[in-house]
N, CA, C and O atoms as CSV, one atom per row, in Angstrom:
chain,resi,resn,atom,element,x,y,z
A,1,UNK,N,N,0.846,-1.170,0.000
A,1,UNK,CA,C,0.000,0.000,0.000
A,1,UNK,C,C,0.896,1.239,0.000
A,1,UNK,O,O,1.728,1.604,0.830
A,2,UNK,N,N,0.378,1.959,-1.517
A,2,UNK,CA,C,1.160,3.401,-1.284
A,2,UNK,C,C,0.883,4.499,0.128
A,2,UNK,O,O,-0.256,4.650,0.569
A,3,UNK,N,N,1.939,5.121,0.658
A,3,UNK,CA,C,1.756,6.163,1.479
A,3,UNK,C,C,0.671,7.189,1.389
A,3,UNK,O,O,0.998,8.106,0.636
A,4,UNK,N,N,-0.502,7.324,1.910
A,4,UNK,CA,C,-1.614,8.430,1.713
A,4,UNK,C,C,-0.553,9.818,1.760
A,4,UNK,O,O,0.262,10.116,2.633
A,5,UNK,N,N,-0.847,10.436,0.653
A,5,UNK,CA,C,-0.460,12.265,0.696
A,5,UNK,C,C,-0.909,12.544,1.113
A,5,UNK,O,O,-0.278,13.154,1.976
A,6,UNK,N,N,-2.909,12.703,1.407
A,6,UNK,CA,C,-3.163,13.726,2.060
A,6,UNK,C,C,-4.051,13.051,3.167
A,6,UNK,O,O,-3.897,11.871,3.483
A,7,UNK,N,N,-5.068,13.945,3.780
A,7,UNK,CA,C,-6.038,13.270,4.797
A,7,UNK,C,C,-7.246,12.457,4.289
A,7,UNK,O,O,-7.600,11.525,5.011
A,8,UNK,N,N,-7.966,12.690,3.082
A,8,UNK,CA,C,-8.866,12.229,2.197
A,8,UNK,C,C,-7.997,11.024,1.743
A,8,UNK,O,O,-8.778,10.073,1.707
A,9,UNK,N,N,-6.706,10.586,1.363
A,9,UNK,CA,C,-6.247,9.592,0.799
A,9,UNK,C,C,-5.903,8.766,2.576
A,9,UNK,O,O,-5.541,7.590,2.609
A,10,UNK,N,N,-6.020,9.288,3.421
A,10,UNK,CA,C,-5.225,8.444,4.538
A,10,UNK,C,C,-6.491,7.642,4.884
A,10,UNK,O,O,-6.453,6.412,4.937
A,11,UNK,N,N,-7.799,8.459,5.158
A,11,UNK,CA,C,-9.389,8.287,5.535
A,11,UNK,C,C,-9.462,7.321,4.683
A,11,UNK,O,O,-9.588,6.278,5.324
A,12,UNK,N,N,-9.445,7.071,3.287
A,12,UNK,CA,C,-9.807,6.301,2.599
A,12,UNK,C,C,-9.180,4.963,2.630
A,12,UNK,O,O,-9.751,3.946,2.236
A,13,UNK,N,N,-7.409,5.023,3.346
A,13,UNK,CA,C,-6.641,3.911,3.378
A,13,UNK,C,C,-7.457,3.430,4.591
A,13,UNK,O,O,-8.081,2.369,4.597
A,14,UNK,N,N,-7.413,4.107,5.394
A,14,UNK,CA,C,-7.958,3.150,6.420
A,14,UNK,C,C,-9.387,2.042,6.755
A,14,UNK,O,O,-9.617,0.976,7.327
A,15,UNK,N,N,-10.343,3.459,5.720
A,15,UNK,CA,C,-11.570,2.799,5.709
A,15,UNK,C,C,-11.500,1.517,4.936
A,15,UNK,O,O,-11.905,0.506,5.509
A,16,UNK,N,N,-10.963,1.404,3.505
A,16,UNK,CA,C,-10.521,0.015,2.786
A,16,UNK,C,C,-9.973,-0.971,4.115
A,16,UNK,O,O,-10.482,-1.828,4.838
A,17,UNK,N,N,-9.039,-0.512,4.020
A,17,UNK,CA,C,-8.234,-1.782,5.286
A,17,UNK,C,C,-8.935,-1.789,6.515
A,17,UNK,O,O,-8.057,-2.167,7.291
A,18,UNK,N,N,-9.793,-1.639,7.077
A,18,UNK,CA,C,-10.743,-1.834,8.069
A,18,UNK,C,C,-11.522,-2.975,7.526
A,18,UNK,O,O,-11.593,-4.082,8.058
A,19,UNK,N,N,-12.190,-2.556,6.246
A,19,UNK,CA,C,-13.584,-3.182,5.651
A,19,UNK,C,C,-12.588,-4.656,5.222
A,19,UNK,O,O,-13.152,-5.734,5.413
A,20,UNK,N,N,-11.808,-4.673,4.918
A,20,UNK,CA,C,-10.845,-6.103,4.795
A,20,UNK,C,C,-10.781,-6.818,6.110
A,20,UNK,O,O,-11.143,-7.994,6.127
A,21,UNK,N,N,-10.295,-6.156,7.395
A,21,UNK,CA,C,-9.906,-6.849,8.580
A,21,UNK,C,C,-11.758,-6.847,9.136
A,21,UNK,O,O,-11.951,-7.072,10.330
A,22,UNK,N,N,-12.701,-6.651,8.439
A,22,UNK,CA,C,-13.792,-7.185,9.006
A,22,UNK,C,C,-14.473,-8.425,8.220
A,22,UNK,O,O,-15.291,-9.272,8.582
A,23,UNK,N,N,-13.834,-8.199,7.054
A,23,UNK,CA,C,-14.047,-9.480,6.048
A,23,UNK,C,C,-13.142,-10.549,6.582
A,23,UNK,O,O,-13.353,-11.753,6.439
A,24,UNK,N,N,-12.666,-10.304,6.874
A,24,UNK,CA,C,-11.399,-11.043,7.504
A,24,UNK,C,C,-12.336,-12.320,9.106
A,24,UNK,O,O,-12.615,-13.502,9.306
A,25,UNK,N,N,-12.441,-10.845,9.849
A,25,UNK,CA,C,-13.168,-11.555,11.163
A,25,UNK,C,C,-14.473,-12.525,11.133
A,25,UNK,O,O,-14.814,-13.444,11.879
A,26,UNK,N,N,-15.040,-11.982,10.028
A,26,UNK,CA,C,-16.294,-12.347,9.343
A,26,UNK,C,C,-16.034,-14.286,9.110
A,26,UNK,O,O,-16.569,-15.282,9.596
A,27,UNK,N,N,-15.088,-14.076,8.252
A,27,UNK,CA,C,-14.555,-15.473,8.014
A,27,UNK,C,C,-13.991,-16.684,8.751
A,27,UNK,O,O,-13.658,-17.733,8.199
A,28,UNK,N,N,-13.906,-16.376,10.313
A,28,UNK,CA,C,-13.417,-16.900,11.294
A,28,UNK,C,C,-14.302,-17.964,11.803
A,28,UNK,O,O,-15.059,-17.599,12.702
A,29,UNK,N,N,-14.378,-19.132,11.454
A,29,UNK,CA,C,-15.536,-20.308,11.719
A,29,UNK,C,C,-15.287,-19.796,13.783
A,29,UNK,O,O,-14.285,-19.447,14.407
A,30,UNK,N,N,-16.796,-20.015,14.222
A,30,UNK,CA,C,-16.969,-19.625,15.490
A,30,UNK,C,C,-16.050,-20.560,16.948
A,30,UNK,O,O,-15.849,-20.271,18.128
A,31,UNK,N,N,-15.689,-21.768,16.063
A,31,UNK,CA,C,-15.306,-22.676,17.193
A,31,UNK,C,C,-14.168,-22.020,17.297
A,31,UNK,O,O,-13.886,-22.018,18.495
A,32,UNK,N,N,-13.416,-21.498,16.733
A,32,UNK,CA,C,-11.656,-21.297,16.508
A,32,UNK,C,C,-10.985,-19.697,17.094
A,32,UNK,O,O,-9.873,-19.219,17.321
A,33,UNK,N,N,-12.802,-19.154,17.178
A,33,UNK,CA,C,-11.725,-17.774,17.568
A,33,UNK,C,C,-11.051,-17.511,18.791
A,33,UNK,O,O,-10.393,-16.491,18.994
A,34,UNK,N,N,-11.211,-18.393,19.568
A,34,UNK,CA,C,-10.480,-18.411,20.985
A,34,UNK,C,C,-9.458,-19.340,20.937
A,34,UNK,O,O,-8.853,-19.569,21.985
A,35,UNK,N,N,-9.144,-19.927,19.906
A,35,UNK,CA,C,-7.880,-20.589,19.887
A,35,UNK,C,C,-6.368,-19.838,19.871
A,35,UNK,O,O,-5.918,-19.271,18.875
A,36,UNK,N,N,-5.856,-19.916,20.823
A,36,UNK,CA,C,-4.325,-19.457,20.806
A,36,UNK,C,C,-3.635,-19.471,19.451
A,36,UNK,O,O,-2.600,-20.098,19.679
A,37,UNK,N,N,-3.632,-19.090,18.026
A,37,UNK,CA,C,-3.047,-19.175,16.757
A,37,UNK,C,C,-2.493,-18.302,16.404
A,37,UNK,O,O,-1.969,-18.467,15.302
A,38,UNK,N,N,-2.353,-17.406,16.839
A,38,UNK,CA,C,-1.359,-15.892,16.228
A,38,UNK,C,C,-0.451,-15.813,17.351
A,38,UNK,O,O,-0.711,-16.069,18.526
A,39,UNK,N,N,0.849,-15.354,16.758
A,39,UNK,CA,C,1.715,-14.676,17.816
A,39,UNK,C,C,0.995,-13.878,18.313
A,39,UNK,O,O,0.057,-13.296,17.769
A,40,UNK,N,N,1.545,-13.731,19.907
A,40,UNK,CA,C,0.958,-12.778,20.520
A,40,UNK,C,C,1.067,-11.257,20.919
A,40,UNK,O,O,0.823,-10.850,19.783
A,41,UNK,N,N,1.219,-10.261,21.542
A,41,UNK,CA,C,1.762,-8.864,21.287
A,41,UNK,C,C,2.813,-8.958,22.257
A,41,UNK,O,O,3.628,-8.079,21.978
A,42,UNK,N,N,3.167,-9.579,23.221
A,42,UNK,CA,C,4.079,-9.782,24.319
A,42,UNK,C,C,5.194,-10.898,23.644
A,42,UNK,O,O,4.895,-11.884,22.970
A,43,UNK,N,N,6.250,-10.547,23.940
A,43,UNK,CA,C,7.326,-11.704,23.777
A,43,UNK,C,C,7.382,-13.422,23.844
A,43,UNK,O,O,7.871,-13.903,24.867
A,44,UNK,N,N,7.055,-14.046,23.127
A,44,UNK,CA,C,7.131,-15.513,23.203
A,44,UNK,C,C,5.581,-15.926,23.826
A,44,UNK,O,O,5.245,-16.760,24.666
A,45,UNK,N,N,4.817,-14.955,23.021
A,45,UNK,CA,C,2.878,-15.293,23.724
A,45,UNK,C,C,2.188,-15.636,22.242
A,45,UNK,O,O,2.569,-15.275,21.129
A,46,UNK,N,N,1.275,-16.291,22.539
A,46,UNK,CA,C,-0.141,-16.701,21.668
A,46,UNK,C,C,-1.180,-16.391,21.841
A,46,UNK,O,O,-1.857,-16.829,22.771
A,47,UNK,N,N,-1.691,-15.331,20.765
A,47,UNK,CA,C,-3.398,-15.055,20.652
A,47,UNK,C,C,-4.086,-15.754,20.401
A,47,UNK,O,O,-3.638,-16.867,20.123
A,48,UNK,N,N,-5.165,-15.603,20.358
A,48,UNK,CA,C,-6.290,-15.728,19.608
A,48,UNK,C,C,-6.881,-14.821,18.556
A,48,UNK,O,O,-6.249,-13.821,18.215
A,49,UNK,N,N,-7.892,-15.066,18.092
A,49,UNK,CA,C,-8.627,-13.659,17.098
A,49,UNK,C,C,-9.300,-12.957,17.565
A,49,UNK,O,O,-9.444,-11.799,17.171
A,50,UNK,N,N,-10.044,-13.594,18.773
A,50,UNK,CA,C,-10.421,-12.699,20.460
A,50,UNK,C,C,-9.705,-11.736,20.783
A,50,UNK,O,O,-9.812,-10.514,20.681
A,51,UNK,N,N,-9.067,-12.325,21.127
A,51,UNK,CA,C,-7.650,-11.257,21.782
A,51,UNK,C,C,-7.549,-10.680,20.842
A,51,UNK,O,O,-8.147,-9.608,20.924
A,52,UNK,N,N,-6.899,-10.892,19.590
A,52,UNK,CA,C,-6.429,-9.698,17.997
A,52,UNK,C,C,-7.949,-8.292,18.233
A,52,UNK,O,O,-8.019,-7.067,18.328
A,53,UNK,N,N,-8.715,-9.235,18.233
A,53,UNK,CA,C,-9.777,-8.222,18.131
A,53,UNK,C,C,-10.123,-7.143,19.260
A,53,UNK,O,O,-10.675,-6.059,19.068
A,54,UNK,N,N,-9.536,-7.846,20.884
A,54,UNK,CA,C,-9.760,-7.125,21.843
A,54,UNK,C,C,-8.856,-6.328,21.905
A,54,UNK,O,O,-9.110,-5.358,22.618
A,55,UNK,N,N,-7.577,-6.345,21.291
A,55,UNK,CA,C,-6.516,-5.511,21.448
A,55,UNK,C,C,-6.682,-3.919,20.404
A,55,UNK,O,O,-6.232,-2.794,20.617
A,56,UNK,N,N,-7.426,-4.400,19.386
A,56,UNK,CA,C,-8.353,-3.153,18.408
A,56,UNK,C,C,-8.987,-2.956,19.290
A,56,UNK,O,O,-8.359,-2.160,19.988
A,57,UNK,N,N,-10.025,-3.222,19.798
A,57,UNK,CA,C,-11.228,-2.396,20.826
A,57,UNK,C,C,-10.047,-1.424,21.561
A,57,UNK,O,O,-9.762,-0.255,21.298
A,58,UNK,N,N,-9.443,-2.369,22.617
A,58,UNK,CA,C,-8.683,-1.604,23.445
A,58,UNK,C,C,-8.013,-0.553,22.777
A,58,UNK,O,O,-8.230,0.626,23.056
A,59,UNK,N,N,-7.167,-0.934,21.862
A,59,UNK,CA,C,-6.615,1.020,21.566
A,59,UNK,C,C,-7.359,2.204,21.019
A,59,UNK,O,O,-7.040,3.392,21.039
A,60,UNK,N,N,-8.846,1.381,20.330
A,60,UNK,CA,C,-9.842,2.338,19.388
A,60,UNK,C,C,-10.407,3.399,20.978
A,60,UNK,O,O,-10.613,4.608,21.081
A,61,UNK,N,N,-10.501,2.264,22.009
A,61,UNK,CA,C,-11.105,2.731,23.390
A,61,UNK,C,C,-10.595,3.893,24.536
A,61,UNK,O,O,-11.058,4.643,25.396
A,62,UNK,N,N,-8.836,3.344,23.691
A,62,UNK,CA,C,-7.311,4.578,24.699
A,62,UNK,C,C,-7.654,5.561,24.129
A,62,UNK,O,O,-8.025,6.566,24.735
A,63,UNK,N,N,-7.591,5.458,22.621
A,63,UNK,CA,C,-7.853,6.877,21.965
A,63,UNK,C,C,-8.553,7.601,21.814
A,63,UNK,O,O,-8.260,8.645,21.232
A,64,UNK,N,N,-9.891,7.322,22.322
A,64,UNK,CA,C,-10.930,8.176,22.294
A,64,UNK,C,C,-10.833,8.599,23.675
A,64,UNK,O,O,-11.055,9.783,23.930
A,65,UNK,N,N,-10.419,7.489,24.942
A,65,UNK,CA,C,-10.195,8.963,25.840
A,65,UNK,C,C,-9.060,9.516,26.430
A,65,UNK,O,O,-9.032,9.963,27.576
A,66,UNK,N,N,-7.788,9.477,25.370
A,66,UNK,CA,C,-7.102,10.649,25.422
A,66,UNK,C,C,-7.770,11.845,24.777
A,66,UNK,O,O,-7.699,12.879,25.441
A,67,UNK,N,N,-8.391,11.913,23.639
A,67,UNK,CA,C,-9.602,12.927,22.912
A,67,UNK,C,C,-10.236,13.573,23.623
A,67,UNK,O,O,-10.356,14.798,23.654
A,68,UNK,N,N,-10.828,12.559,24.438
A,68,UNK,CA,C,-12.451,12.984,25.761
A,68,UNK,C,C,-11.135,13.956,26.857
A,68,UNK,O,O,-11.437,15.140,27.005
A,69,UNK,N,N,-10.005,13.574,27.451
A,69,UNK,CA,C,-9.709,14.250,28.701
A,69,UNK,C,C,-8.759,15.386,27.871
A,69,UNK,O,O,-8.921,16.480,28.410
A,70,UNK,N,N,-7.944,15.455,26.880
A,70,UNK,CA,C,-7.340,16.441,26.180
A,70,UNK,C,C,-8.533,17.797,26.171
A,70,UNK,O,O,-8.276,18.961,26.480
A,71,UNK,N,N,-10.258,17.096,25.598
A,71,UNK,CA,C,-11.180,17.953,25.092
A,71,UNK,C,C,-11.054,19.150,26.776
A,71,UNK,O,O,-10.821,20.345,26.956
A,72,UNK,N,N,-11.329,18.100,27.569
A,72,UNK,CA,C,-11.631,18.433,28.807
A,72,UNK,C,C,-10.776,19.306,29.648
A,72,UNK,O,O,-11.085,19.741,30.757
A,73,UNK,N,N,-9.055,19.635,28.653
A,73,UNK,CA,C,-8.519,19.939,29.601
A,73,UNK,C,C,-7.577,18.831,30.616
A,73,UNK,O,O,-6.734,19.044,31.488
A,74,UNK,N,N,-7.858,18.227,30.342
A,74,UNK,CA,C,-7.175,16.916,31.935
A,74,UNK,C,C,-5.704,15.980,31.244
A,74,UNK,O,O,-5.464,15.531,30.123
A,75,UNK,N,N,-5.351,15.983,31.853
A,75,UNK,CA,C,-3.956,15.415,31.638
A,75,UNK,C,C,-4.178,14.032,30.812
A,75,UNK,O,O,-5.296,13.521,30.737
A,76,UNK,N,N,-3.285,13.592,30.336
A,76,UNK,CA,C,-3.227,12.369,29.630
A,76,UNK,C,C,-1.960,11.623,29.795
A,76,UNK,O,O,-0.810,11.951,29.504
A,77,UNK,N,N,-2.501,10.390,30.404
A,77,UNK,CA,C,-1.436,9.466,31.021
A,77,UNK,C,C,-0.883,8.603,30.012
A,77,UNK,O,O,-1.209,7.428,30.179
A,78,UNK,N,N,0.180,8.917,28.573
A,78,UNK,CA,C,0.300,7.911,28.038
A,78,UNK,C,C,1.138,6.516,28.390
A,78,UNK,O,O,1.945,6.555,29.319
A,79,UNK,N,N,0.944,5.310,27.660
A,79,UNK,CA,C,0.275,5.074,26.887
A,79,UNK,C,C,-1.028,5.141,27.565
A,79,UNK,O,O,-2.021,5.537,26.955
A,80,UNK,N,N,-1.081,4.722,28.969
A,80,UNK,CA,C,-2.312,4.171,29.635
A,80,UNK,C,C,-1.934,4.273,31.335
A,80,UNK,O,O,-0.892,3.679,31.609
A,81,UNK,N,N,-2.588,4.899,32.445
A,81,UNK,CA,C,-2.173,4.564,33.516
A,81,UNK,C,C,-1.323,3.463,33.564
A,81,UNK,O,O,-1.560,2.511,32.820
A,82,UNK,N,N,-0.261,3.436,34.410
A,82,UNK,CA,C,0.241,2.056,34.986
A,82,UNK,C,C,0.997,1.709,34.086
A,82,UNK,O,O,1.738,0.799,34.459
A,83,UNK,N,N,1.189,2.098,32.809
A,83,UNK,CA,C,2.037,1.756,31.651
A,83,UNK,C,C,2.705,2.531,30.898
A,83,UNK,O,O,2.216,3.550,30.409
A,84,UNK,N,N,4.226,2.045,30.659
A,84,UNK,CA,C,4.900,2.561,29.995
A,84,UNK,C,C,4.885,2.325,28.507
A,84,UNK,O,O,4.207,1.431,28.000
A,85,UNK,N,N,5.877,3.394,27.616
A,85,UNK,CA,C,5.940,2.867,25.891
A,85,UNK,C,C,6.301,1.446,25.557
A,85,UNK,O,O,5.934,0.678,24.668
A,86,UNK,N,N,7.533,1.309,27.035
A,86,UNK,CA,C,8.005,-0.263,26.512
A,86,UNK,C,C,7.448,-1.084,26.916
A,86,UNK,O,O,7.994,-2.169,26.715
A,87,UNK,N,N,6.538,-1.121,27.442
A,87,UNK,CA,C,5.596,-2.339,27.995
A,87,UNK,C,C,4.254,-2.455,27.313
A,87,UNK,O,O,3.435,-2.493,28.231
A,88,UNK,N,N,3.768,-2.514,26.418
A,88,UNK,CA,C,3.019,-2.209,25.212
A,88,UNK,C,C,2.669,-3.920,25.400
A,88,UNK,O,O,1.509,-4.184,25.716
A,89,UNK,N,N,3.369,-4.756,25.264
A,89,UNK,CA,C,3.235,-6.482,25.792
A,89,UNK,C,C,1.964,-6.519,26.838
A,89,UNK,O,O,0.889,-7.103,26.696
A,90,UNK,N,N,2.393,-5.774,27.844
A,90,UNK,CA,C,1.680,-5.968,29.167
A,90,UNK,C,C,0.108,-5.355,28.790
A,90,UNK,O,O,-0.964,-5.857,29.130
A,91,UNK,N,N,0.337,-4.054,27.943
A,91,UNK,CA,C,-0.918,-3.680,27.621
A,91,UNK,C,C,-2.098,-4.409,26.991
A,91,UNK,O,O,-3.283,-4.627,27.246
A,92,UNK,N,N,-1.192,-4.686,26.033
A,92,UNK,CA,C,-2.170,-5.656,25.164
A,92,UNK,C,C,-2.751,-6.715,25.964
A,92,UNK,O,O,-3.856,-7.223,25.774
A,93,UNK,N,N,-1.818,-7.046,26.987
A,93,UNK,CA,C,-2.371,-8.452,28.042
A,93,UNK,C,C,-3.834,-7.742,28.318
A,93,UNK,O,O,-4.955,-8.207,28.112
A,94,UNK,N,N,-3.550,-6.801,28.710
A,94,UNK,CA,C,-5.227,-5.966,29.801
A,94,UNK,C,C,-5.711,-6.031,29.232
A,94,UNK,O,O,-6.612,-6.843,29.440
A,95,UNK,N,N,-5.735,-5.194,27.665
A,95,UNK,CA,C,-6.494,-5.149,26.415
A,95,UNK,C,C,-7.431,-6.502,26.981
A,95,UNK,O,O,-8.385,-6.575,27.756
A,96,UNK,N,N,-6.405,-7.854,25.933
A,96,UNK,CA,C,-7.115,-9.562,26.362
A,96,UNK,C,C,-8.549,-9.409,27.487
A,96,UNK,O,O,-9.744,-9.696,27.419
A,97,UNK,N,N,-7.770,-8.882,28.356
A,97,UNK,CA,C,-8.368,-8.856,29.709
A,97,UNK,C,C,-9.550,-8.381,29.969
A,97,UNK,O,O,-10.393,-8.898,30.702
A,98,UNK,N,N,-9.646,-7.245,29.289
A,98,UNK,CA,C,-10.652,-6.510,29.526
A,98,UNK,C,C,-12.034,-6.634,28.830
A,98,UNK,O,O,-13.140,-6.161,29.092
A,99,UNK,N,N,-11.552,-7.463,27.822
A,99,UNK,CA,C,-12.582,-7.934,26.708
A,99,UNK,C,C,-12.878,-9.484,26.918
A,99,UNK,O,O,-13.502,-9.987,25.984
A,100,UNK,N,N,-12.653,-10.068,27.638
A,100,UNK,CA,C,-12.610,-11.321,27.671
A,100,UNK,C,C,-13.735,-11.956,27.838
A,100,UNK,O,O,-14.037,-13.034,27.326
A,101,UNK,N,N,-14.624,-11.053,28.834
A,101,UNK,CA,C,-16.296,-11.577,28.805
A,101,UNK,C,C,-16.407,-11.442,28.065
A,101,UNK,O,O,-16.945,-12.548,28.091
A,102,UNK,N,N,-16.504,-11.095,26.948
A,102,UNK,CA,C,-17.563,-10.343,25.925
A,102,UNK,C,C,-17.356,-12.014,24.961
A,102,UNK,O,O,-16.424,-12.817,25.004
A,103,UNK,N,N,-18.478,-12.041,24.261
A,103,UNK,CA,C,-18.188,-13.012,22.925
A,103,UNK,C,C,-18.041,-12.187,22.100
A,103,UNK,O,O,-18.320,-10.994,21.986
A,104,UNK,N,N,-17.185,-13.535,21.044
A,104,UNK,CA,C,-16.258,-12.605,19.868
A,104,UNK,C,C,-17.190,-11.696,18.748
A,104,UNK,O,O,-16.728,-10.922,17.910
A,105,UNK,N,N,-18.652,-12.020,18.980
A,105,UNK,CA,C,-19.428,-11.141,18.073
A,105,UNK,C,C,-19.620,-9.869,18.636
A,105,UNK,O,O,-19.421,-8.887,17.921
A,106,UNK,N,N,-19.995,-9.721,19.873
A,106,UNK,CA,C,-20.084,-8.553,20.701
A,106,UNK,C,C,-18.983,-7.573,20.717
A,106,UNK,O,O,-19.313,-6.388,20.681
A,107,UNK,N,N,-17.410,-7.943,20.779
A,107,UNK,CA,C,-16.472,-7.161,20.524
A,107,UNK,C,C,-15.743,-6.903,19.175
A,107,UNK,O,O,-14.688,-6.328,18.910
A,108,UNK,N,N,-17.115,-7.824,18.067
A,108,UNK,CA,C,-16.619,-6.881,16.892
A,108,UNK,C,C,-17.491,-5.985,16.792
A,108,UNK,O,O,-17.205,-4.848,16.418
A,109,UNK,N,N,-18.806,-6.392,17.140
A,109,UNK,CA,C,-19.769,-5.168,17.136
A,109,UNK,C,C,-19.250,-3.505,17.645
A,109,UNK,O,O,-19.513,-2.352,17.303
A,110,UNK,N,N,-18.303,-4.236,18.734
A,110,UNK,CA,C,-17.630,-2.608,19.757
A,110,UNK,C,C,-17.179,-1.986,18.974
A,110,UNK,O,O,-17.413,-0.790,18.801
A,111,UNK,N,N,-16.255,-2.839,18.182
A,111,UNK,CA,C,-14.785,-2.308,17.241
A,111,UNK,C,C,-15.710,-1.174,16.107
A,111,UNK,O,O,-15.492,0.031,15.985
A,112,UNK,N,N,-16.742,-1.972,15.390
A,112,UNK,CA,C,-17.158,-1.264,14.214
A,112,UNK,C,C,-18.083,-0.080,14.322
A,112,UNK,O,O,-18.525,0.660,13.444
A,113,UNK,N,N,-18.300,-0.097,15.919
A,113,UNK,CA,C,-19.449,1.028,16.198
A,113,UNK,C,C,-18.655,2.269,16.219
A,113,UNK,O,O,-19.207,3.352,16.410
């Protein structure tokens, strides 16, 4: 994929490659998405497509409220309370974590809303 020049070409890269990684999730027979099959975001770990997917919720979720407390005025703890840049591993763990009740239809529903 060429580099977007402008903001209309970046909007558009992303919206394509979104609508792929939902064709993508779409295609995931239901027994398998909790299977450990992808490297994981932490050193020597295994996802799932759960997890892949909870780890999108989770940053779509950081970034909207660094947005919400920036709007507000209020400080912004990057990446995330409690976490540093280099521990991005550990994050993604919570990410897992935090989404873990949810079934895998419910947290694509999150992602695309």
């Amino acid at each position: 994929m060429a580099v977007p020049q402008d903001k209309a070409a970046l909007l558009a890269a992303i919206d394509g490659e979104f609508s792929k990684l939902c064709k993508e999730f779409a295609q995931v027979p239901a027994a398998v998405v909790d299977e450990p099959s992808l490297p994981g975001h932490a050193k020597d770990t295994m996802m799932s497509v759960n997890n892949l997917a909870a780890y999108l919720l989770g940053w779509n979720e950081l970034v909207l409220k660094w947005l919400a407390r920036d709007a507000a005025g209020e400080p912004i703890d990057f990446p995330e309370t409690g976490f540093k840049w280099n521990e991005l591993g550990r994050l993604a763990q919570k990410f897992y974590h935090d989404y873990e009740a949810l079934p895998f239809t419910q947290v694509i529903e999150r992602l695309i809303a």
